[in-house]
Each structure stands twice: as C-alpha cells, then as structure tokens.
N, CA, C and O atoms as CSV, one atom per row, in Angstrom:
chain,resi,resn,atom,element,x,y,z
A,1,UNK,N,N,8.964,-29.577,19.800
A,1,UNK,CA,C,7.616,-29.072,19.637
A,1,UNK,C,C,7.575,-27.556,19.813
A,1,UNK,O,O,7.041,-26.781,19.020
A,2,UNK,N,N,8.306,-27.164,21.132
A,2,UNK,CA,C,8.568,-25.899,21.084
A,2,UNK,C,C,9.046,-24.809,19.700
A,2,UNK,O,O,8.586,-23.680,19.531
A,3,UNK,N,N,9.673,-25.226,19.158
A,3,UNK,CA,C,10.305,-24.989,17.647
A,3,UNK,C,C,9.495,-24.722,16.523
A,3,UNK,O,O,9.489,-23.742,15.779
A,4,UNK,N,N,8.719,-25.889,16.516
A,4,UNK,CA,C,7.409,-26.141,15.349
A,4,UNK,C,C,6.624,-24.901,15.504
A,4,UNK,O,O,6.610,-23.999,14.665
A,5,UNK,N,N,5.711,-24.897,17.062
A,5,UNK,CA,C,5.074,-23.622,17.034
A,5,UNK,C,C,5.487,-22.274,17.516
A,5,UNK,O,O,4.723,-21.374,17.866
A,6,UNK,N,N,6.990,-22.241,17.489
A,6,UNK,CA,C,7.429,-20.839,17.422
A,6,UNK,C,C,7.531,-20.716,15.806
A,6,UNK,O,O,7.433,-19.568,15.372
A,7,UNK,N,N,7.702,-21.672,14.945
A,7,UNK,CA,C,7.726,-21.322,13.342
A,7,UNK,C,C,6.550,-21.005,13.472
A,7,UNK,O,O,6.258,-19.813,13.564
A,8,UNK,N,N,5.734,-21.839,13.507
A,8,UNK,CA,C,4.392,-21.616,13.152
A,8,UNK,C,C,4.214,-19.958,13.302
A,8,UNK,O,O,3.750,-19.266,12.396
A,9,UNK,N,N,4.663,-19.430,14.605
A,9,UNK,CA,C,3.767,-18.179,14.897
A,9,UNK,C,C,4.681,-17.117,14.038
A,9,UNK,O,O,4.315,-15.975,13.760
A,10,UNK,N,N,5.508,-17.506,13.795
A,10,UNK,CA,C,6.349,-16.686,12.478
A,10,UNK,C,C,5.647,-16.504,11.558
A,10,UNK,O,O,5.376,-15.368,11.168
A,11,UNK,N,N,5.114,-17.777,10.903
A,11,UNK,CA,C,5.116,-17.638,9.594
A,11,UNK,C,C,3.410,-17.254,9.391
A,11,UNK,O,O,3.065,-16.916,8.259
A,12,UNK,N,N,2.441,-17.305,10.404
A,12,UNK,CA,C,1.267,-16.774,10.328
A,12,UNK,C,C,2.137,-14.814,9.906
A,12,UNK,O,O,2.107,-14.143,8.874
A,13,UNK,N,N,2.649,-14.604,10.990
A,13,UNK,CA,C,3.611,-12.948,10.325
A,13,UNK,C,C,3.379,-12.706,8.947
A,13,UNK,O,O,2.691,-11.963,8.247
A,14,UNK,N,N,4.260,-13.668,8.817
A,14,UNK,CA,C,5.130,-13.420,7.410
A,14,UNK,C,C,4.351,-13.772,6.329
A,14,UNK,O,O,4.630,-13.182,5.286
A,15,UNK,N,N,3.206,-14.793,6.281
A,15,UNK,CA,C,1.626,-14.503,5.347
A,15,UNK,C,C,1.035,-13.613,5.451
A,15,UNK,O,O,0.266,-13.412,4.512
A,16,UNK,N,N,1.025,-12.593,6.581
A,16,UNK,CA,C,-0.119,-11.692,6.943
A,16,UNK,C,C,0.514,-10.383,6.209
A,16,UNK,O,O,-0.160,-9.760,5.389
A,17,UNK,N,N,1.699,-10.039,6.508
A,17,UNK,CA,C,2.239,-9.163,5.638
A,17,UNK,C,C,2.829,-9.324,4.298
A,17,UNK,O,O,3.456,-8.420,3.746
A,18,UNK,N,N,2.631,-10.433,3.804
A,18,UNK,CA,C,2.906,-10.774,2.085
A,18,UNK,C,C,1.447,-10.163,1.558
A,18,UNK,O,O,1.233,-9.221,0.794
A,19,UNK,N,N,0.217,-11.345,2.482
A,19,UNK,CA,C,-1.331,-10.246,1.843
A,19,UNK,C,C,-1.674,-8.861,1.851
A,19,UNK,O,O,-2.329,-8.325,0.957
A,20,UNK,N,N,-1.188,-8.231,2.959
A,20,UNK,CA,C,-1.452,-6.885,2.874
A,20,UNK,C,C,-0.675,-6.250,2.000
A,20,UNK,O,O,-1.323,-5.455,1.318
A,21,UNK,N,N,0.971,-6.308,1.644
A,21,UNK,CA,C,1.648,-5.425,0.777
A,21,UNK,C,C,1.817,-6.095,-0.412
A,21,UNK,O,O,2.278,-5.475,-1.371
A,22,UNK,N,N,1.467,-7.470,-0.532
A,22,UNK,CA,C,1.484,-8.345,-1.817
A,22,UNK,C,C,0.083,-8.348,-2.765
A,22,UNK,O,O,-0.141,-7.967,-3.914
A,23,UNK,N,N,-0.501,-8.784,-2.026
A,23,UNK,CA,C,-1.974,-8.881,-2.850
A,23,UNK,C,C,-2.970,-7.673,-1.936
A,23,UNK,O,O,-4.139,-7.777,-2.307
A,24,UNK,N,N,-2.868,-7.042,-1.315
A,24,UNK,CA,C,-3.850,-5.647,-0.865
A,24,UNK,C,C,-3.605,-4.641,-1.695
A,24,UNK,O,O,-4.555,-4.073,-2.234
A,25,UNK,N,N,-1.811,-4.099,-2.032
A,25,UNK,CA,C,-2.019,-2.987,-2.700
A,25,UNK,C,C,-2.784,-2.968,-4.308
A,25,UNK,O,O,-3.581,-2.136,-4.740
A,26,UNK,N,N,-2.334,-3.962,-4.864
A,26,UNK,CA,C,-2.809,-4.577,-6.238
A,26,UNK,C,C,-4.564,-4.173,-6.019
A,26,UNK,O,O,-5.127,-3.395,-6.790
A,27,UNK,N,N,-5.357,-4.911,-4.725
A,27,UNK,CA,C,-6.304,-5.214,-4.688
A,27,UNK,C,C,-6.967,-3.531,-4.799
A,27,UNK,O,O,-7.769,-3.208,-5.675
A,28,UNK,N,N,-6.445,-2.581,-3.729
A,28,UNK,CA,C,-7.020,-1.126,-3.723
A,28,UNK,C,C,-6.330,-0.317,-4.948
A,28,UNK,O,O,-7.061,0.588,-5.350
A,29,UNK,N,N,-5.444,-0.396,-5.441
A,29,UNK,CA,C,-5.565,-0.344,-6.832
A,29,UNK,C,C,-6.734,-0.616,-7.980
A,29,UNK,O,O,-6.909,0.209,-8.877
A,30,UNK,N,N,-7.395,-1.637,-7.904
A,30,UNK,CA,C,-8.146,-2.438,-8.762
A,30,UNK,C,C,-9.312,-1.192,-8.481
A,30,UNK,O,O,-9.672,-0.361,-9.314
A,31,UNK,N,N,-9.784,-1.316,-7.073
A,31,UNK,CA,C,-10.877,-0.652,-6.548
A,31,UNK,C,C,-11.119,0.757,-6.947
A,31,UNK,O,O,-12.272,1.179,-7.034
A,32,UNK,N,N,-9.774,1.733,-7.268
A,32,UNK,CA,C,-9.538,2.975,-7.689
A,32,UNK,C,C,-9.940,2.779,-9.111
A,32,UNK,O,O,-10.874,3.469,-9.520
A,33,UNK,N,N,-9.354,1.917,-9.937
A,33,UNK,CA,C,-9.845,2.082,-11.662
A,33,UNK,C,C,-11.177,1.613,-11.368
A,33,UNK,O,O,-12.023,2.234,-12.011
A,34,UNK,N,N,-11.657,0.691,-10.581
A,34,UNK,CA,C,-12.899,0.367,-10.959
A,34,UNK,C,C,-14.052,2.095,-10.396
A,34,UNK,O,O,-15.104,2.494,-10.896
A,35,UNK,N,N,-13.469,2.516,-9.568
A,35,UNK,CA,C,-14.674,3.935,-9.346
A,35,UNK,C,C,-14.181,4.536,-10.602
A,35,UNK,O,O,-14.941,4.727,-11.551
A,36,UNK,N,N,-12.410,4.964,-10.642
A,36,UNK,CA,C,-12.653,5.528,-12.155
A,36,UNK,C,C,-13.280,5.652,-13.395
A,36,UNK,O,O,-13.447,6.735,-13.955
A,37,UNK,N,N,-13.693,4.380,-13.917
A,37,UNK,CA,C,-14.548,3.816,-14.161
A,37,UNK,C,C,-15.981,4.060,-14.497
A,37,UNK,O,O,-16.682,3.793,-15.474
A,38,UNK,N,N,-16.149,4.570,-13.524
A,38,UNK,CA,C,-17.915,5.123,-13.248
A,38,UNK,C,C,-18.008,6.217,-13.554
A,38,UNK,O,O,-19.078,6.722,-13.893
A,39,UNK,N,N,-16.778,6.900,-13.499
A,39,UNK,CA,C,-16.601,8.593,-13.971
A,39,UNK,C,C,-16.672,8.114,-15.463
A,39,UNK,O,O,-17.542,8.713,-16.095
A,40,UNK,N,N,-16.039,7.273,-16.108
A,40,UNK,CA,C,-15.931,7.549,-17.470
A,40,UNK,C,C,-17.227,6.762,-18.207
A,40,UNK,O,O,-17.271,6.742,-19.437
A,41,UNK,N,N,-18.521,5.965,-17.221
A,41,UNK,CA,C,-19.369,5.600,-17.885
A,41,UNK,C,C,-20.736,7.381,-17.775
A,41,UNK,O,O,-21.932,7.463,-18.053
A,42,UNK,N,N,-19.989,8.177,-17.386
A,42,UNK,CA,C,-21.159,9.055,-16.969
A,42,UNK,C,C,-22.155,9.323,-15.774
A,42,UNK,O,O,-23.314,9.708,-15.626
A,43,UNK,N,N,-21.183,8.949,-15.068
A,43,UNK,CA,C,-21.673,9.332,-13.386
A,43,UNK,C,C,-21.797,10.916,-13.343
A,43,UNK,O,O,-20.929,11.689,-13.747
A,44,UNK,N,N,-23.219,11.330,-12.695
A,44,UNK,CA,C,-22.953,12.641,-12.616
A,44,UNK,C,C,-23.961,12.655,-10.548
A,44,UNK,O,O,-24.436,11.647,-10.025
A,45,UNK,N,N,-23.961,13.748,-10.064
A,45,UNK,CA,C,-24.079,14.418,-9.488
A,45,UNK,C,C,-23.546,13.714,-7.939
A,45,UNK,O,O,-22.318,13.740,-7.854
A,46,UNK,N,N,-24.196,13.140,-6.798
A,46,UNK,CA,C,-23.811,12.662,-5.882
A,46,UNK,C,C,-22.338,11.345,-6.062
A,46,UNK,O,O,-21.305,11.143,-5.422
A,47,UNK,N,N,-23.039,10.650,-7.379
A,47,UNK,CA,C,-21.761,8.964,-7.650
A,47,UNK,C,C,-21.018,9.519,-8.070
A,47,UNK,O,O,-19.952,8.905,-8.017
A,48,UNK,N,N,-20.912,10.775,-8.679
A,48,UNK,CA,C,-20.032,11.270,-9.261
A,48,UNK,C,C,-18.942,11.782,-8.362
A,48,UNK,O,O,-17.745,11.699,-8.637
A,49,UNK,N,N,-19.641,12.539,-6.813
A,49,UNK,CA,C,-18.391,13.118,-6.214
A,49,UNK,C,C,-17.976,11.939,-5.262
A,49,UNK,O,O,-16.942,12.017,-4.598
A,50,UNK,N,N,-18.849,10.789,-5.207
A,50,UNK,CA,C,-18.586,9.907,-4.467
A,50,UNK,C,C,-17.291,9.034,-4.885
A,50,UNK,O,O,-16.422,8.854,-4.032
A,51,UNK,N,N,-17.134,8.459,-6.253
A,51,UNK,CA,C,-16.207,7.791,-7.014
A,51,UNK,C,C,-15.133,8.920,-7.080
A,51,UNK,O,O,-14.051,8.486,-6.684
A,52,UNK,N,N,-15.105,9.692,-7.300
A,52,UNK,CA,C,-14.236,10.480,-7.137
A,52,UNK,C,C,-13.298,10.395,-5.909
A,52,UNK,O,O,-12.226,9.789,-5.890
A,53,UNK,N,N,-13.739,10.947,-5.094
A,53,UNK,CA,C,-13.438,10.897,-3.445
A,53,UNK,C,C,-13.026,9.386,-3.069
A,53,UNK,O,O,-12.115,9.211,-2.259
A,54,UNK,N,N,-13.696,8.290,-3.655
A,54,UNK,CA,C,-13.030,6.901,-3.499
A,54,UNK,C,C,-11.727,6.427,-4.420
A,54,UNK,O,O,-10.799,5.910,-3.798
A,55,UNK,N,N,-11.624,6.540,-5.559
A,55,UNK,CA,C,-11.124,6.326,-6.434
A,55,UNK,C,C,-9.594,7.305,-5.676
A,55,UNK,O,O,-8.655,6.641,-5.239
A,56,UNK,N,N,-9.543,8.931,-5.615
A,56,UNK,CA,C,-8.691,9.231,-5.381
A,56,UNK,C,C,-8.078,9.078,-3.819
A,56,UNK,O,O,-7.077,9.569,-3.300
A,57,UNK,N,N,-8.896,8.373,-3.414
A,57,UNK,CA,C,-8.185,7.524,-1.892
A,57,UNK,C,C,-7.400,6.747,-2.101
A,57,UNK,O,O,-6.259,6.839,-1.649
A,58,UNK,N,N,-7.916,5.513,-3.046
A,58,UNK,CA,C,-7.444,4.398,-3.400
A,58,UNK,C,C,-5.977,4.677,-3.782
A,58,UNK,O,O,-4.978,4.087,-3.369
A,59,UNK,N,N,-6.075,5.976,-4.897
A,59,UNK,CA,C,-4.518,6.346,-5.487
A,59,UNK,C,C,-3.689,6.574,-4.480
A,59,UNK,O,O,-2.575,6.054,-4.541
A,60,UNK,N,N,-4.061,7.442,-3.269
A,60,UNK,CA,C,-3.621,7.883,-2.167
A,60,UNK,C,C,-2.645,6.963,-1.764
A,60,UNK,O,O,-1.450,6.873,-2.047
A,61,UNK,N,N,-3.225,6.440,-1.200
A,61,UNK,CA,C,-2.950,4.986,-0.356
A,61,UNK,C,C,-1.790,4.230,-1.089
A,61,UNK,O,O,-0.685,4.097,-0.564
A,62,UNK,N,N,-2.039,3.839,-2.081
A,62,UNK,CA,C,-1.444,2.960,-3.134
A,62,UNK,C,C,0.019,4.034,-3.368
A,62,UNK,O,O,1.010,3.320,-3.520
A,63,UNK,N,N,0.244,5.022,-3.407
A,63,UNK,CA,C,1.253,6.241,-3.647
A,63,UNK,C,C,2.311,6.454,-2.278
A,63,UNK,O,O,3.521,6.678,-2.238
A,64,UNK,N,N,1.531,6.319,-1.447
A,64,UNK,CA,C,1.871,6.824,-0.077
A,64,UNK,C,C,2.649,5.107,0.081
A,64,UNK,O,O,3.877,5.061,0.011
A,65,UNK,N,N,2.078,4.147,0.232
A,65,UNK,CA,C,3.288,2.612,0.027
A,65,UNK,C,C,4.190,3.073,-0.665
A,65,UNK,O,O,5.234,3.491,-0.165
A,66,UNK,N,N,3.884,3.079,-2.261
A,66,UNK,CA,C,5.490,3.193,-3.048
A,66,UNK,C,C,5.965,3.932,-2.492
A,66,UNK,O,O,6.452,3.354,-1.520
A,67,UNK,N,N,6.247,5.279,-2.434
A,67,UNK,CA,C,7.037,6.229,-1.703
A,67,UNK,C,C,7.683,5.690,-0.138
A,67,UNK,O,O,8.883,5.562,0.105
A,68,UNK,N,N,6.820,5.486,0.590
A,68,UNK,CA,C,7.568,4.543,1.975
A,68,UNK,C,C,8.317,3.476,1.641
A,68,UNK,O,O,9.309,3.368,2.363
A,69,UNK,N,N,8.195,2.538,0.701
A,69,UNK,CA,C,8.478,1.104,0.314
A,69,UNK,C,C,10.420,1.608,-0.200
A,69,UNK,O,O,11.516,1.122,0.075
A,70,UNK,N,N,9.946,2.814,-1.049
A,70,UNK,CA,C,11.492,3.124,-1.994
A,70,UNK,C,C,11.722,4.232,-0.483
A,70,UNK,O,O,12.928,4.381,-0.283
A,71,UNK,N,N,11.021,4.842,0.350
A,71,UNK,CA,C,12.470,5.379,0.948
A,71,UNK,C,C,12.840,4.311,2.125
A,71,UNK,O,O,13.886,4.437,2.761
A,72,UNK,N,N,11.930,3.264,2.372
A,72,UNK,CA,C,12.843,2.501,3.075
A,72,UNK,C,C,13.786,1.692,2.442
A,72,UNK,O,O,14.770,1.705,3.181
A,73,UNK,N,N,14.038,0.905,1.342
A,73,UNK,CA,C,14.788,0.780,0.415
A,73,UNK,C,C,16.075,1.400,0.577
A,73,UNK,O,O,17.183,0.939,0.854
A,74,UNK,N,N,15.619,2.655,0.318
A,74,UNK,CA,C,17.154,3.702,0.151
A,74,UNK,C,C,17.497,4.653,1.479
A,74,UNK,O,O,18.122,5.713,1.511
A,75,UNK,N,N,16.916,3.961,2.486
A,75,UNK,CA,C,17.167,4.812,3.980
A,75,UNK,C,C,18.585,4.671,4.562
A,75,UNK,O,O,18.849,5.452,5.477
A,76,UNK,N,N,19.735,3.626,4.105
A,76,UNK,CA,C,20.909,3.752,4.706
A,76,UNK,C,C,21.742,4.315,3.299
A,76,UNK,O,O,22.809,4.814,3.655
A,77,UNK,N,N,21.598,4.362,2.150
A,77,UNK,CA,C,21.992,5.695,1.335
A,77,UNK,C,C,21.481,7.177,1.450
A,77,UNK,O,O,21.939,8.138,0.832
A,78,UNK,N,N,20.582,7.181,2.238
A,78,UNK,CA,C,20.161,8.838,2.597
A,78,UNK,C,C,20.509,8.854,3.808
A,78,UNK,O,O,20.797,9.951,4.285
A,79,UNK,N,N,20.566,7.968,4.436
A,79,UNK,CA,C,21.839,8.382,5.689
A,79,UNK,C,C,23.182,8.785,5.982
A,79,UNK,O,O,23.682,9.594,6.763
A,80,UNK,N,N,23.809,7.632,4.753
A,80,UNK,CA,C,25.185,7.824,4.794
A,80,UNK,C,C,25.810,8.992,4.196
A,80,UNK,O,O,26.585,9.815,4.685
A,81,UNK,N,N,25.010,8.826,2.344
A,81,UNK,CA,C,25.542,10.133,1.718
A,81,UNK,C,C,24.940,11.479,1.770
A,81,UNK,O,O,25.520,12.486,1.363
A,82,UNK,N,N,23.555,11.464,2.371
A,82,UNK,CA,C,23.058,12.978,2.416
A,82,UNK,C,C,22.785,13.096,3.934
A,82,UNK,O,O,21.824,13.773,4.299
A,83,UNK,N,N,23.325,12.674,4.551
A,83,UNK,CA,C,23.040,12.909,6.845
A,83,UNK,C,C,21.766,13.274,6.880
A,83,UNK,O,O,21.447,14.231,7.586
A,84,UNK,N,N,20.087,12.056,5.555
A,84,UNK,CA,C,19.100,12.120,6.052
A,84,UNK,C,C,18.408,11.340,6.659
A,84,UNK,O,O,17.904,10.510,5.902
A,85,UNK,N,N,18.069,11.184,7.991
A,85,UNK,CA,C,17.770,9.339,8.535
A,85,UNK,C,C,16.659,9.575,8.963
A,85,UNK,O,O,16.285,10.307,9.879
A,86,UNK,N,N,15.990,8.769,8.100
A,86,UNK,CA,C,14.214,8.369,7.811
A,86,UNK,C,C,14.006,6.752,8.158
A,86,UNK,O,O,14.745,5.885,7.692
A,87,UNK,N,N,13.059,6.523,8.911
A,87,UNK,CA,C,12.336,5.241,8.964
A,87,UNK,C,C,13.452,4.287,9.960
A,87,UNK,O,O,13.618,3.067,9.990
A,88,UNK,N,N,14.067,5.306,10.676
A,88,UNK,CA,C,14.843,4.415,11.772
A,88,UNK,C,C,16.452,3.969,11.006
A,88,UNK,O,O,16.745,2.784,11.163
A,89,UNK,N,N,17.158,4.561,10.457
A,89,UNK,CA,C,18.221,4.338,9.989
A,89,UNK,C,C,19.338,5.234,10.661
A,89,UNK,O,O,20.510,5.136,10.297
C-alpha cells in the first residue's frame, strides 16, 4: 500500500508538469494570436496598447521556455565542449 501511494504522489508530479509545459505553453500561445488579433481587427487607442502589452507577454513567456527548454537540452555539451555550465551542469 505504501508503494501504490508513493506512485500515486509521483504521478500527480508528473501530470502537473506535462499540463504546464505540455498543454500551458500551446495554451499562452493561443492567447498572444488571439490579442494579436484585435490589433489586426482595428483596435485603436487604450485595447490597442492593452493587446499589445498582452499579446507581447504571451510571446515573452512562450520564448523565454524554448530558450531554457534547448539550453537545458544542450547544458552537458556547453559544459564539456565550451567550459559553459548553465542550469546546474
């Protein structure tokens, strides 16, 4: 029994971070074209700097993962061949 709910408390983990980097980035993605969006139906003065300011968060965010995602990826080749150690390598 002990076993069962030490899986268990694993695998609540290991769903929680599939949704956030599996289906979240996709999701704030979506959210960025959709303010984009509003710029290209003719948003002007306040929605305008508002979608803006949201939309280029969304990219933010979504940019700032890939970039962490590929240098953790490639963090024990920038260790070994260039002596650069990022993200605990």
């Amino acid at each position: 029994m002990h076993t069962f709910l030490s899986n268990i408390s694993d695998l609540w983990r290991v769903t929680l971070a599939a949704l956030v980097f599996g289906a979240g980035l996709p999701v704030i993605f979506a959210f960025g074209i959709r303010y984009r969006s509003r710029l290209d139906d003719g948003a002007t003065g306040a929605a305008r700097t508002t979608a803006v300011a949201i939309s280029a968060l969304c990219f933010a965010v979504v940019m700032i993962a890939v970039v962490v995602g590929v240098l953790f990826i490639a963090r024990g080749f920038l260790a070994s061949r260039l002596g650069i150690h990022l993200l605990g390598a």
